[in-house]
N, CA and C atoms of all chains as a GROMACS GRO file, in nm:
protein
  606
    1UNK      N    1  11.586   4.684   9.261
    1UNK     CA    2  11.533   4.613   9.379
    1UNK      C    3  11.381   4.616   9.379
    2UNK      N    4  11.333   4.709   9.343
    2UNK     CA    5  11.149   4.746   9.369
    2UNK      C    6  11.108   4.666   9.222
    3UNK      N    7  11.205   4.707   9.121
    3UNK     CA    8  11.136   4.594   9.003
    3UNK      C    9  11.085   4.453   9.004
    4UNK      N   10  11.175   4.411   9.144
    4UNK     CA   11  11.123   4.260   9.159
    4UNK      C   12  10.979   4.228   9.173
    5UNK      N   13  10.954   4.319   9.307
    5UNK     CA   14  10.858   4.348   9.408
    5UNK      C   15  10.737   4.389   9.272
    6UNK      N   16  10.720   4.444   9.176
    6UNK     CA   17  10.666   4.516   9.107
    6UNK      C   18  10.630   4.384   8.998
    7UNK      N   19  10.708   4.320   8.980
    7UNK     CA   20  10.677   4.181   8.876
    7UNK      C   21  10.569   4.093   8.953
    8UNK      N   22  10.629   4.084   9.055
    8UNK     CA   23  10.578   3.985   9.149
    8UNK      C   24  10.403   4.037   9.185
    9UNK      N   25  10.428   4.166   9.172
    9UNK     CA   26  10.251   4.174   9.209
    9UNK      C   27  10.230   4.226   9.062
   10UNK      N   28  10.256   4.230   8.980
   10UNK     CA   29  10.173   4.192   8.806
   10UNK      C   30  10.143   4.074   8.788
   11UNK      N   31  10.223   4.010   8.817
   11UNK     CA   32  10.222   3.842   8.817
   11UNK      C   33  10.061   3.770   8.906
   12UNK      N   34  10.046   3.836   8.992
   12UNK     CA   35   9.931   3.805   9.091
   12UNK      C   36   9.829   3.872   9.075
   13UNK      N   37   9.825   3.985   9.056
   13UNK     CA   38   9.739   4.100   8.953
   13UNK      C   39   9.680   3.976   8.880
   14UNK      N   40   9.790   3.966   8.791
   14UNK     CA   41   9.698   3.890   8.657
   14UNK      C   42   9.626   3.721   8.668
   15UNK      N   43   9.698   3.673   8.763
   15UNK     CA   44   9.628   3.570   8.850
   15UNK      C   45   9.525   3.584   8.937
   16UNK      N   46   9.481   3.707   8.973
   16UNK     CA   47   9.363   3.734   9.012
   16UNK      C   48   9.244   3.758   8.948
   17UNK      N   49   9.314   3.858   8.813
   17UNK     CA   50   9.258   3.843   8.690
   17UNK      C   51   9.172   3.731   8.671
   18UNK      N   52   9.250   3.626   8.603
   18UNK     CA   53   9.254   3.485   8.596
   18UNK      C   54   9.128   3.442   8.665
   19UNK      N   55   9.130   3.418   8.796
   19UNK     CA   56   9.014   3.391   8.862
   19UNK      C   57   8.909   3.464   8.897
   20UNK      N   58   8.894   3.585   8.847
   20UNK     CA   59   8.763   3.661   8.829
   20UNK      C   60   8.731   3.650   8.709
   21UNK      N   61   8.773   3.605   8.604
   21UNK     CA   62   8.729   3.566   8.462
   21UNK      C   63   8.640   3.430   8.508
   22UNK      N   64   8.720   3.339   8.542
   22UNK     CA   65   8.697   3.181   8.567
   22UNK      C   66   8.603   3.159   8.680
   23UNK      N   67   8.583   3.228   8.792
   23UNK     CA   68   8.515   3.179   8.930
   23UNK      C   69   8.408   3.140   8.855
   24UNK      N   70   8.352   3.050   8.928
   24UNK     CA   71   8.223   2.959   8.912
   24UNK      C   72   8.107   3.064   8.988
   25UNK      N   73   8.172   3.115   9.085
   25UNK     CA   74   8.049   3.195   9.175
   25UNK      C   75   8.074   3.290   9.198
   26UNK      N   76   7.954   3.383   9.216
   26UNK     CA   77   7.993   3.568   9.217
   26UNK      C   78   8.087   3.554   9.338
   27UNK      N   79   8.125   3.464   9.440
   27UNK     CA   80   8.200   3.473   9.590
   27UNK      C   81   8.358   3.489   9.522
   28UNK      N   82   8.349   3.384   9.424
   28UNK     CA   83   8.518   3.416   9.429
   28UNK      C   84   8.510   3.542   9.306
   29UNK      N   85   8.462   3.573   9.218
   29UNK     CA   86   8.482   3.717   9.166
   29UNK      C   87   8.500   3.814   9.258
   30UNK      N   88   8.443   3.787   9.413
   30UNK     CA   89   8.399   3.942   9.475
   30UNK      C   90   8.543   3.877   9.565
   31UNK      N   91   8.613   3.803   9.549
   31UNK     CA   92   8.743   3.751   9.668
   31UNK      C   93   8.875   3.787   9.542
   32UNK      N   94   8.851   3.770   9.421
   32UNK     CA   95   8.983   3.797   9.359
   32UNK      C   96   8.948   3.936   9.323
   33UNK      N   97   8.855   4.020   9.290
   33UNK     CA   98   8.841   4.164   9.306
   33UNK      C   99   8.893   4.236   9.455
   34UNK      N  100   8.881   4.187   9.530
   34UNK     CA  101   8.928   4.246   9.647
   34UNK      C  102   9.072   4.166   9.716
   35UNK      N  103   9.142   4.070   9.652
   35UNK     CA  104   9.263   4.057   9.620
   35UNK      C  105   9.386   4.161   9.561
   36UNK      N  106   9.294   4.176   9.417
   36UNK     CA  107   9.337   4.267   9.313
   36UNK      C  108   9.331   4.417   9.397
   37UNK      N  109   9.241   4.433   9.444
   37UNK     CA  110   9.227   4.582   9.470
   37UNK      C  111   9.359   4.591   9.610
   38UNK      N  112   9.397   4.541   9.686
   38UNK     CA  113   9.525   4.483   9.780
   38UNK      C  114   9.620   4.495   9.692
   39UNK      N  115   9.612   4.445   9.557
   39UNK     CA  116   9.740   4.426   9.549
   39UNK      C  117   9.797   4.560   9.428
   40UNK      N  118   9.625   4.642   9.414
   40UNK     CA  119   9.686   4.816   9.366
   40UNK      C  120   9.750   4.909   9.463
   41UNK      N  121   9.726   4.867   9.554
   41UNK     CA  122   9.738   4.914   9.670
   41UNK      C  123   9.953   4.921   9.704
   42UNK      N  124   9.966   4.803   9.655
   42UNK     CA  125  10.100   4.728   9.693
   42UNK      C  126  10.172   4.839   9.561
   43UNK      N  127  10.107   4.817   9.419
   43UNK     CA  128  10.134   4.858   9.300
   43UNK      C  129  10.185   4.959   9.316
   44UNK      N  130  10.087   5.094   9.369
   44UNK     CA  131  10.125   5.216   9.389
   44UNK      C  132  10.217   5.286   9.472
   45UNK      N  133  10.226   5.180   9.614
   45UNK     CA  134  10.329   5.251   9.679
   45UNK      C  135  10.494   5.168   9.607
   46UNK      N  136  10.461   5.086   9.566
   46UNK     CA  137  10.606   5.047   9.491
   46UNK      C  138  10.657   5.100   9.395
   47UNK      N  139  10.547   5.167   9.280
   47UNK     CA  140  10.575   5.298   9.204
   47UNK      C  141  10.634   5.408   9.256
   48UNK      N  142  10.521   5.442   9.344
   48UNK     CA  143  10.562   5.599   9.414
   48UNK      C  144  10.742   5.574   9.479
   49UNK      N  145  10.762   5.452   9.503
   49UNK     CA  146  10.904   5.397   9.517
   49UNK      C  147  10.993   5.458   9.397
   50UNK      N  148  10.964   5.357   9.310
   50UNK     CA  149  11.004   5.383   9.201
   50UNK      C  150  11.098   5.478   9.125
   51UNK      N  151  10.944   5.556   9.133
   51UNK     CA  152  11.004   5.708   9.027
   51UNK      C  153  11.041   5.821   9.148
   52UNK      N  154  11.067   5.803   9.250
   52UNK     CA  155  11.089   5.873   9.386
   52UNK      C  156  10.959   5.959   9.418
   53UNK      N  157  10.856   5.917   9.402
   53UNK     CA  158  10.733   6.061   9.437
   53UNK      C  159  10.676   5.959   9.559
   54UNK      N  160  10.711   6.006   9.705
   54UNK     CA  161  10.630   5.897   9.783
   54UNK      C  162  10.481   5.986   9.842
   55UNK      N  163  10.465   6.049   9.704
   55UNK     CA  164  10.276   6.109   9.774
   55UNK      C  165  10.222   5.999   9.692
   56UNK      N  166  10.270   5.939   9.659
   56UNK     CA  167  10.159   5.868   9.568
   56UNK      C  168  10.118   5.758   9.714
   57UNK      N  169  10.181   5.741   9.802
   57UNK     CA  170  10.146   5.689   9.898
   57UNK      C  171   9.980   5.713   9.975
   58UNK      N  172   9.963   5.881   9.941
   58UNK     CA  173   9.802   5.927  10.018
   58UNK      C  174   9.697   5.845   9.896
   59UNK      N  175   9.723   5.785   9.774
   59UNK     CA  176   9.665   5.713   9.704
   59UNK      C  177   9.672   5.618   9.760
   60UNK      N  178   9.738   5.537   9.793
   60UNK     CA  179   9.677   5.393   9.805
   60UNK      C  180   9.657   5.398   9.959
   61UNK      N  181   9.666   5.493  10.026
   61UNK     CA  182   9.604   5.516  10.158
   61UNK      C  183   9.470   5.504  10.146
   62UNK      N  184   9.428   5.587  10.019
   62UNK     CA  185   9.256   5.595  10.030
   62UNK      C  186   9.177   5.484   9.958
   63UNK      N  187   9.299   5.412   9.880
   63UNK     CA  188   9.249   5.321   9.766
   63UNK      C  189   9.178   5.200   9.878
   64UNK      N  190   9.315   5.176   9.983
   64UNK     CA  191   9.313   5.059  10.082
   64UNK      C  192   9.141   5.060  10.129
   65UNK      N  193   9.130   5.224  10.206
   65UNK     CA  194   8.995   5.229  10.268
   65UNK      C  195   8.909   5.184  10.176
   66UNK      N  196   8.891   5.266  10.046
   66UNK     CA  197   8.791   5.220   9.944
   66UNK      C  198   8.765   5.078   9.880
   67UNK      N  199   8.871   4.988   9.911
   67UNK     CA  200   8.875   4.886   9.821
   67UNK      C  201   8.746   4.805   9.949
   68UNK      N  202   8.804   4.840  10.084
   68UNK     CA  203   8.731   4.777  10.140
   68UNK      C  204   8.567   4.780  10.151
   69UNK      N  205   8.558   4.917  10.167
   69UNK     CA  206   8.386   4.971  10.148
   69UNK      C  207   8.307   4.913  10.026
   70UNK      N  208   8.414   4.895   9.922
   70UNK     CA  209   8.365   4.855   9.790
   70UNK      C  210   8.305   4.722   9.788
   71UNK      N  211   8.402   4.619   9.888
   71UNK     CA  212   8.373   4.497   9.886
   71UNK      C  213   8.278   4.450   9.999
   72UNK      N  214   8.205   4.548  10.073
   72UNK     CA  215   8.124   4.497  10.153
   72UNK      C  216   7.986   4.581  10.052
   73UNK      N  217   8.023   4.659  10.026
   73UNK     CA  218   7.895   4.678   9.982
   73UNK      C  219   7.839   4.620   9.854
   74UNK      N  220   7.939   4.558   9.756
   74UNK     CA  221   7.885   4.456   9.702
   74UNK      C  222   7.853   4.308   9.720
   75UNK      N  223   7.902   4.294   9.868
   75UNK     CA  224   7.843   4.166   9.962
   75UNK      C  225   7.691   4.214   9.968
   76UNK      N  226   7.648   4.330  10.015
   76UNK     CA  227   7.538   4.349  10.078
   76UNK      C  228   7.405   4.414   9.952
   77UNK      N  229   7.453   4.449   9.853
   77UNK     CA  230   7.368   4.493   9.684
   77UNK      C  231   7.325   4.297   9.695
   78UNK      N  232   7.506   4.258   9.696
   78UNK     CA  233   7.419   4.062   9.651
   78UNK      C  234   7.333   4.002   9.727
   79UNK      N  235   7.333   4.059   9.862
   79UNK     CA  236   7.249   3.965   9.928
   79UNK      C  237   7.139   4.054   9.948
   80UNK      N  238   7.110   4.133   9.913
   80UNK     CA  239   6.968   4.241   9.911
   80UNK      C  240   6.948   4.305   9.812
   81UNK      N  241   6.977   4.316   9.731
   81UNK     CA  242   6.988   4.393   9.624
   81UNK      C  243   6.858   4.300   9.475
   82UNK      N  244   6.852   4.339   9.356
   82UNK     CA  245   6.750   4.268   9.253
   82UNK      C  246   6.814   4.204   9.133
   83UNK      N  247   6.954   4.172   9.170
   83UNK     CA  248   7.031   4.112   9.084
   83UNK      C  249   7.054   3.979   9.096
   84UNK      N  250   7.006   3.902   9.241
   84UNK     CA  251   7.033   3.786   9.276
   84UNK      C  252   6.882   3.687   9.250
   85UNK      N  253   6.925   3.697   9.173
   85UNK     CA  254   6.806   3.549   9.065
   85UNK      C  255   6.871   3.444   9.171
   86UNK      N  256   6.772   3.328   9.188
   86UNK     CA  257   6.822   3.252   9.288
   86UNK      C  258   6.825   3.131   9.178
   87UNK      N  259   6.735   3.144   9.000
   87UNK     CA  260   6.805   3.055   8.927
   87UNK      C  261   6.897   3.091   8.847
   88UNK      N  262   6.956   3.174   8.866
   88UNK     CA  263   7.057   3.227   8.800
   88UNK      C  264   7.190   3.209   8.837
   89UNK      N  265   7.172   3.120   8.998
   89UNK     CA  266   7.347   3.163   9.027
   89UNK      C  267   7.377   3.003   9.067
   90UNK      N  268   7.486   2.984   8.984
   90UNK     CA  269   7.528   2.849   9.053
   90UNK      C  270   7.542   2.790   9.148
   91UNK      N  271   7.576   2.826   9.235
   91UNK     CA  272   7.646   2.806   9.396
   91UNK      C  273   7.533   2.767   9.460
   92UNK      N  274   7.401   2.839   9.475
   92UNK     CA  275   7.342   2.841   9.593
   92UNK      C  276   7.242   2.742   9.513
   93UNK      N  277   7.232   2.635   9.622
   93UNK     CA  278   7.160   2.481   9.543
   93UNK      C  279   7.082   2.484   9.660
   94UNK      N  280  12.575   5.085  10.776
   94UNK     CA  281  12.439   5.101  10.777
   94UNK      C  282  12.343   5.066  10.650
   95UNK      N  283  12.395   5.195  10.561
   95UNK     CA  284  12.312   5.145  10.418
   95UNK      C  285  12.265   5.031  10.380
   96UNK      N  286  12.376   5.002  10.380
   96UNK     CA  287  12.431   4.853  10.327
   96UNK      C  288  12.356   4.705  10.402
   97UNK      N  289  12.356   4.731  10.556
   97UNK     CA  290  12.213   4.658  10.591
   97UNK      C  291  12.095   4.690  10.545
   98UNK      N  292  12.040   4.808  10.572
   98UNK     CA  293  11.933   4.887  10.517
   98UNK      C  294  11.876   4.822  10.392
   99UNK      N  295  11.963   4.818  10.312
   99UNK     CA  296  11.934   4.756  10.202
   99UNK      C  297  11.893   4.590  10.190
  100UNK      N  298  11.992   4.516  10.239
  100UNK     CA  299  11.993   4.400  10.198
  100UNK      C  300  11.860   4.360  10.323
  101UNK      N  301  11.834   4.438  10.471
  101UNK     CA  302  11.665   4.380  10.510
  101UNK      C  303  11.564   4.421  10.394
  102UNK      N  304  11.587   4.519  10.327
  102UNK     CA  305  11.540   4.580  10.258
  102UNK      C  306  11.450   4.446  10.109
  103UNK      N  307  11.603   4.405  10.054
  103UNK     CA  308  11.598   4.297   9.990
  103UNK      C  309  11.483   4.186  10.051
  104UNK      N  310  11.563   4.163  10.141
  104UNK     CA  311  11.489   3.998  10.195
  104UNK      C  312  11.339   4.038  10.226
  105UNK      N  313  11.293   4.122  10.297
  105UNK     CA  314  11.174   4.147  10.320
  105UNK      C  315  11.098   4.154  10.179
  106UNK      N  316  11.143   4.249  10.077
  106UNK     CA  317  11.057   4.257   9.935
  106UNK      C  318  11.062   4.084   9.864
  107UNK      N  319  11.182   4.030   9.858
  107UNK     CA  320  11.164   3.941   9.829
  107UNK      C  321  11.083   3.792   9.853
  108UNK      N  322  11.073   3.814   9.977
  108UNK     CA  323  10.984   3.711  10.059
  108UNK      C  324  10.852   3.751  10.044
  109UNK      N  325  10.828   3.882  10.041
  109UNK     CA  326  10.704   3.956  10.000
  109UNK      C  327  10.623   3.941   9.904
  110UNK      N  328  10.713   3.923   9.747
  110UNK     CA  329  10.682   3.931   9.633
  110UNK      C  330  10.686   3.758   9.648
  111UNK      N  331  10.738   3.654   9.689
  111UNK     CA  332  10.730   3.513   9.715
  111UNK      C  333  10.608   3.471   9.724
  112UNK      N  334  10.554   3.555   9.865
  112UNK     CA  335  10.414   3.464   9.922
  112UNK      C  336  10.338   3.556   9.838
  113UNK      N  337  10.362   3.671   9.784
  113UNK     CA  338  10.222   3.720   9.704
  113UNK      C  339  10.198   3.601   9.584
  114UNK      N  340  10.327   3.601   9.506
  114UNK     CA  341  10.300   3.478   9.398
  114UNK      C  342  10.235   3.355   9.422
  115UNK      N  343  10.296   3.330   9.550
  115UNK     CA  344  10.232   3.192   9.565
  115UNK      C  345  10.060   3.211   9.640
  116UNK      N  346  10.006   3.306   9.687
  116UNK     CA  347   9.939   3.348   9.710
  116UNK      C  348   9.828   3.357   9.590
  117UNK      N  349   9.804   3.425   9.453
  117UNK     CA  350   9.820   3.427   9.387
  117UNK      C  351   9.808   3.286   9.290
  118UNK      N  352   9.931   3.175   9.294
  118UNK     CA  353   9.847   3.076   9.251
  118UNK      C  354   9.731   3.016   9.332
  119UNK      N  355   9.787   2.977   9.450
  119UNK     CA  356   9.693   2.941   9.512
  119UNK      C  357   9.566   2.968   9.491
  120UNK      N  358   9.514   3.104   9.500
  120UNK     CA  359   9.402   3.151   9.421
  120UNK      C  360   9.360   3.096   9.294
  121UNK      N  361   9.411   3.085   9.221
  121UNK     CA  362   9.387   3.012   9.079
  121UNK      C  363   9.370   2.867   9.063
  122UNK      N  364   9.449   2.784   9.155
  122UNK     CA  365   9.459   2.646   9.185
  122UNK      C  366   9.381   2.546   9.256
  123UNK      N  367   9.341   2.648   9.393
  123UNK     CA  368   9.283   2.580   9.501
  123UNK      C  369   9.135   2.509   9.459
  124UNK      N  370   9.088   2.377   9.507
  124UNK     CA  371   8.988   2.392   9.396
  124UNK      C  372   8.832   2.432   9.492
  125UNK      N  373   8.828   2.449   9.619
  125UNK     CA  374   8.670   2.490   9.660
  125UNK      C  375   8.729   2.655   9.689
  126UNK      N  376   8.613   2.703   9.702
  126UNK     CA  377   8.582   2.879   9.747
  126UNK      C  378   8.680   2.895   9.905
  127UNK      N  379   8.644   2.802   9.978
  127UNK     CA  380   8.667   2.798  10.108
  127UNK      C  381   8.845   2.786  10.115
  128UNK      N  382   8.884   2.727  10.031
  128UNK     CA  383   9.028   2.720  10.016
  128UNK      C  384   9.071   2.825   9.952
  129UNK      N  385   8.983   2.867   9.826
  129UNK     CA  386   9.076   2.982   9.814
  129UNK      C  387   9.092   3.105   9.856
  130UNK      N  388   9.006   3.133  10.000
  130UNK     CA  389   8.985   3.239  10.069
  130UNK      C  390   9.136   3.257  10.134
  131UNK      N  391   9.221   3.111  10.174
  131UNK     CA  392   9.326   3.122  10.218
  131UNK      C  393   9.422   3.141  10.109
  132UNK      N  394   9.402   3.158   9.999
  132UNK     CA  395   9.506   3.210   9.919
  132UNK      C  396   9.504   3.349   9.927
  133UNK      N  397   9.376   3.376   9.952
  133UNK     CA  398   9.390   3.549   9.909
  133UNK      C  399   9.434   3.609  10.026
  134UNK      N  400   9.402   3.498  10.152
  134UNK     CA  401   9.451   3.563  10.298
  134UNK      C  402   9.584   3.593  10.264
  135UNK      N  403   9.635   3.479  10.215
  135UNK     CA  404   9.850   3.480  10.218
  135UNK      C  405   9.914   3.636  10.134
  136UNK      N  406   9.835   3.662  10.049
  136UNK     CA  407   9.881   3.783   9.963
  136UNK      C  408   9.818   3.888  10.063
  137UNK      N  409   9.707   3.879  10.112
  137UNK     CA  410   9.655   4.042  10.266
  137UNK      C  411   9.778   4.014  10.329
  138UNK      N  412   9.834   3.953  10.421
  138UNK     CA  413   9.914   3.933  10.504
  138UNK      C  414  10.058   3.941  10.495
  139UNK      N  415  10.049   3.816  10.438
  139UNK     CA  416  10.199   3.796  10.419
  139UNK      C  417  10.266   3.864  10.270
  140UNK      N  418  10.216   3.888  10.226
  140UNK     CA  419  10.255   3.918  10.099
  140UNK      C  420  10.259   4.083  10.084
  141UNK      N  421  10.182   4.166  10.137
  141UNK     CA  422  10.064   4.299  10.157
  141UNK      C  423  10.227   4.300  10.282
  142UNK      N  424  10.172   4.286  10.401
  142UNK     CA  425  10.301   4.313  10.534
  142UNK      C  426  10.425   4.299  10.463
  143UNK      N  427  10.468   4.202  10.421
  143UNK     CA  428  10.641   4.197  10.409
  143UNK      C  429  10.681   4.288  10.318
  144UNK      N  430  10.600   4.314  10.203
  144UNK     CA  431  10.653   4.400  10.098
  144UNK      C  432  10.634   4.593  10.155
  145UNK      N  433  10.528   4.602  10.249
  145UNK     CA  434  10.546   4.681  10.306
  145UNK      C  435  10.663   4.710  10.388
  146UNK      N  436  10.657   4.642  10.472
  146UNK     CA  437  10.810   4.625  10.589
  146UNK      C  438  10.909   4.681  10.461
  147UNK      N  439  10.948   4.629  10.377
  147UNK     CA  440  11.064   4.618  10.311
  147UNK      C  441  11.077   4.793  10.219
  148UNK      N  442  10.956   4.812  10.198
  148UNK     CA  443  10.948   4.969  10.155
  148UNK      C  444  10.982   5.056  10.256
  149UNK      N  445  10.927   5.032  10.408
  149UNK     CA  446  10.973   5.072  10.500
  149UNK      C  447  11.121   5.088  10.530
  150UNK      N  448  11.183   5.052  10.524
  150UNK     CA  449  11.317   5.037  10.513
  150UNK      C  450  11.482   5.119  10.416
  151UNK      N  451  11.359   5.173  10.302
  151UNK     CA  452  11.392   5.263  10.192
  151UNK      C  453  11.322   5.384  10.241
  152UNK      N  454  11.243   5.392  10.310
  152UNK     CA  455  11.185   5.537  10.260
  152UNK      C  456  11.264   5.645  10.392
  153UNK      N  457  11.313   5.763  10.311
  153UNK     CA  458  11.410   5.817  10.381
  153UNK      C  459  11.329   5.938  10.520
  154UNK      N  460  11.230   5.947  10.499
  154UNK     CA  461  11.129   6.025  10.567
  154UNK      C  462  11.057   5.981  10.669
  155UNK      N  463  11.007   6.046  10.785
  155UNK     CA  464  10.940   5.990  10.894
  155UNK      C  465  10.787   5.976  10.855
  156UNK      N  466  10.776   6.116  10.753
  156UNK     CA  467  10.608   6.097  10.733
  156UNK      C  468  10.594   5.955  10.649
  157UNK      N  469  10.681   5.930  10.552
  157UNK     CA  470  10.649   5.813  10.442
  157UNK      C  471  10.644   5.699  10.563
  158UNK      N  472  10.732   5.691  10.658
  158UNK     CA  473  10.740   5.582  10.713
  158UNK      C  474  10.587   5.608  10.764
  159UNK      N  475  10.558   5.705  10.860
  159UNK     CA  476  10.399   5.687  10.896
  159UNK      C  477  10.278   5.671  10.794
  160UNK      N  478  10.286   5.688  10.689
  160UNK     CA  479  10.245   5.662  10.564
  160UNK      C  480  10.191   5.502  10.524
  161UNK      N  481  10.310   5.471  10.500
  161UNK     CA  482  10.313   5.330  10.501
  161UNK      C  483  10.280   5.211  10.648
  162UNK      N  484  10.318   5.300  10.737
  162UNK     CA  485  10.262   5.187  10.902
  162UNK      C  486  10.097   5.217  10.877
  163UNK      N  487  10.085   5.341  10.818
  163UNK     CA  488   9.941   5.329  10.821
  163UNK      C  489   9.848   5.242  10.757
  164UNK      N  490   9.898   5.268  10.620
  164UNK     CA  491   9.836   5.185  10.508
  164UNK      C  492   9.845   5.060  10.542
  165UNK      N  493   9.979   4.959  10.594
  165UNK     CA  494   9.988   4.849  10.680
  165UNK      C  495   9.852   4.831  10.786
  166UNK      N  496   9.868   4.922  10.877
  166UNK     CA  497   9.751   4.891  10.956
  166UNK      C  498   9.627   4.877  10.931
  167UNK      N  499   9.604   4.975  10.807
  167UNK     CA  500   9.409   4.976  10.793
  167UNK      C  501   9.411   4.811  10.677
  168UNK      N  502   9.520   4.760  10.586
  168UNK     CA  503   9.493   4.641  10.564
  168UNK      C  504   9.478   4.518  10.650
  169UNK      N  505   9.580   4.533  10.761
  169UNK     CA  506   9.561   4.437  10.859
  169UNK      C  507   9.385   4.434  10.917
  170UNK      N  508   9.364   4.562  10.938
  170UNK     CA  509   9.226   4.556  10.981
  170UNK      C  510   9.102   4.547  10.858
  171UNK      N  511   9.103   4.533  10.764
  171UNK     CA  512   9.016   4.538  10.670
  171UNK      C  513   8.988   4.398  10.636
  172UNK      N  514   9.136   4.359  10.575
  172UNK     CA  515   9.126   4.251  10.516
  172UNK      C  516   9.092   4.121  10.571
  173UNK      N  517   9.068   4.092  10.685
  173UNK     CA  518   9.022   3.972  10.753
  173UNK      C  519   8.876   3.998  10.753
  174UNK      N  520   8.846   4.135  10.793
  174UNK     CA  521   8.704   4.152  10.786
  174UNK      C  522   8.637   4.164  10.659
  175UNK      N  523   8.694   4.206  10.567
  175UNK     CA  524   8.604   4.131  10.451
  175UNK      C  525   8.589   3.995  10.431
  176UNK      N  526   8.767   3.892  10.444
  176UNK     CA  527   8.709   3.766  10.450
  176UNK      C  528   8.603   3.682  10.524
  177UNK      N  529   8.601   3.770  10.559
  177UNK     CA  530   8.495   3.697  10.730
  177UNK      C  531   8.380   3.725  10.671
  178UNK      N  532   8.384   3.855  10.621
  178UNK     CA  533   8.189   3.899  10.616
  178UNK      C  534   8.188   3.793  10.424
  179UNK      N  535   8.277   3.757  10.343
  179UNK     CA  536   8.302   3.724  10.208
  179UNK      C  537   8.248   3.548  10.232
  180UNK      N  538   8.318   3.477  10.317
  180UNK     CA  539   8.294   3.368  10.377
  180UNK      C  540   8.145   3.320  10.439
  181UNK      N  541   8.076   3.449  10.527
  181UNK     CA  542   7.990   3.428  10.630
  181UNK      C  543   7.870   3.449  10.487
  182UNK      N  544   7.896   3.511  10.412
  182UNK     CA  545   7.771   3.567  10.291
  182UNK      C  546   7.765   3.423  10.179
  183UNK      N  547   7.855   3.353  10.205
  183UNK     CA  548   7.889   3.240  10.092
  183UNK      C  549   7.817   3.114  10.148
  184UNK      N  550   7.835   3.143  10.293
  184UNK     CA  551   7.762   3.027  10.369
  184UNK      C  552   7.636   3.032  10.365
  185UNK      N  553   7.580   3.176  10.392
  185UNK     CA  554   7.446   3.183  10.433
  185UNK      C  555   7.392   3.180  10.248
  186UNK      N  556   7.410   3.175  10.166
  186UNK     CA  557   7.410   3.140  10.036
  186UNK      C  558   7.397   2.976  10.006
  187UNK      N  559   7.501   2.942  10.075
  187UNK     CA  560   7.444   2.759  10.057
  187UNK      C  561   7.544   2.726   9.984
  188UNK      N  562   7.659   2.774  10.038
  188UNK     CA  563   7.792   2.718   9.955
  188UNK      C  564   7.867   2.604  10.067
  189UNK      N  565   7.844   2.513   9.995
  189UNK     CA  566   7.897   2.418  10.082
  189UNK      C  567   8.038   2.401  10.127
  190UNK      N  568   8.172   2.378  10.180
  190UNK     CA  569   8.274   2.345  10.174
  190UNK      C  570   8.267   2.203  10.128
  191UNK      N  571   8.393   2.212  10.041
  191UNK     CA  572   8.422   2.052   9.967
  191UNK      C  573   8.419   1.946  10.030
  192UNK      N  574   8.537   1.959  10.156
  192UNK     CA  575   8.565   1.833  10.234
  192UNK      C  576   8.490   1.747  10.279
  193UNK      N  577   8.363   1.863  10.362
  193UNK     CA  578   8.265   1.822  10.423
  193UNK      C  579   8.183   1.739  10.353
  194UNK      N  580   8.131   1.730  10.243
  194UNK     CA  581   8.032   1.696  10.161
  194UNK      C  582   8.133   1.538  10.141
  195UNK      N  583   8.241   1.538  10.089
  195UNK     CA  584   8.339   1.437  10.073
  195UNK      C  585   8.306   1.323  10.142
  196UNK      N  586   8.308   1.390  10.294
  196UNK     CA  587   8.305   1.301  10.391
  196UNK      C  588   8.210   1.265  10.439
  197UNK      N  589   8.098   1.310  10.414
  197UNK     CA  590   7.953   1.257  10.449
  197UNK      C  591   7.882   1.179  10.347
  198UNK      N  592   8.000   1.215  10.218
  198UNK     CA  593   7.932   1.080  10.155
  198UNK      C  594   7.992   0.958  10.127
  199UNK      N  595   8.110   0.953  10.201
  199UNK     CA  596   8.229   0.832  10.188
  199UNK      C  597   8.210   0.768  10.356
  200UNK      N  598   8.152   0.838  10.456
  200UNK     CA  599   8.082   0.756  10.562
  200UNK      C  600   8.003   0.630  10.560
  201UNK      N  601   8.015   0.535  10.597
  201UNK     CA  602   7.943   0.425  10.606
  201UNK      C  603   7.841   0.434  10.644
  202UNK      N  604   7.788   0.557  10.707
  202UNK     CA  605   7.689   0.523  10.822
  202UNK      C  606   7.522   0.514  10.730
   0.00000   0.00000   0.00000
């Protein structure tokens, strides 16, 4: 039953993949990175399913918090930070 | 009992693992930024909630169950607020939405 559940977010995993290879703009790298990081989140407690260990649950408890901190603060490095060449990035015309 | 247990069990993971996929393409498919923010919404939400719910349902313990309502809750609360602040940083960047541009230049005026 959890194998389904477990395909289904490899499957999207790697479609997130997909579009952090491909995005045109650092926005959708920093939207399918924090997709992906949701959907380790999903990964681990369907494991910890899995193989019956449900501590693996205090992992993606902390992963959830972190994924989020991660993704604002690389909102805020891009928009203040010395990496944002303004001819360097496609998007912003 | 079980035997329900199970089969909400089923339908919830399965509907779960549904909208994550399609979630998922969507992401890959959609073709402006602004659209595909709603793909990634469908996999936070709907995809992220149902497959939770449905783990919920298996796990034989009260703490796992509080475990998991938790982890449920801090995504519900996270994940809109990154899209929001992901969206609001894209704008103030000068990312246009597609439609708009579409239509201001297929106007007569």
């Amino acid at each position: 039953m959890f194998t389904v559940a477990l395909v289904a977010i490899l499957v999207t995993m790697g479609l997130a993949l997909a579009r952090a290879a491909l995005g045109p703009t650092v926005f959708d790298r920093i939207l399918a990175l924090n997709m992906f990081g949701t959907k380790t989140v999903l990964l681990i407690a369907v494991i910890g399913f899995i193989t019956g260990r449900p501590d693996f649950l205090d992992l993606g408890l902390v992963y959830a918090l972190l994924n989020f901190i991660g993704v604002i603060a690389v909102l805020r490095f891009f928009r203040f930070g010395h990496f944002a060449d303004p001819e360097d990035e496609e998007g912003a015309d | 009992m079980a035997v329900a247990l199970d089969i909400a069990s089923w339908l919830f993971l399965l509907t779960g693992s549904f909208f994550a996929v399609v979630g998922g393409i969507g992401l890959l498919r959609l073709p402006d930024f602004y659209a595909r923010i709603h793909g990634g919404g469908i996999t936070d939400t709907m995809g992220a909630g149902l497959v939770l719910i449905g783990l919920t349902f298996q796990a034989g313990d009260w703490l796992v169950v509080f475990k998991l309502v938790m982890i449920l809750f801090f995504l519900l609360l996270t994940s809109p607020t990154s899209a929001h602040a992901l969206s609001k940083s894209a704008l103030t960047h000068g990312i246009r939405p597609l439609l708009a541009e579409e239509e201001e230049e297929s106007s007569p005026s």
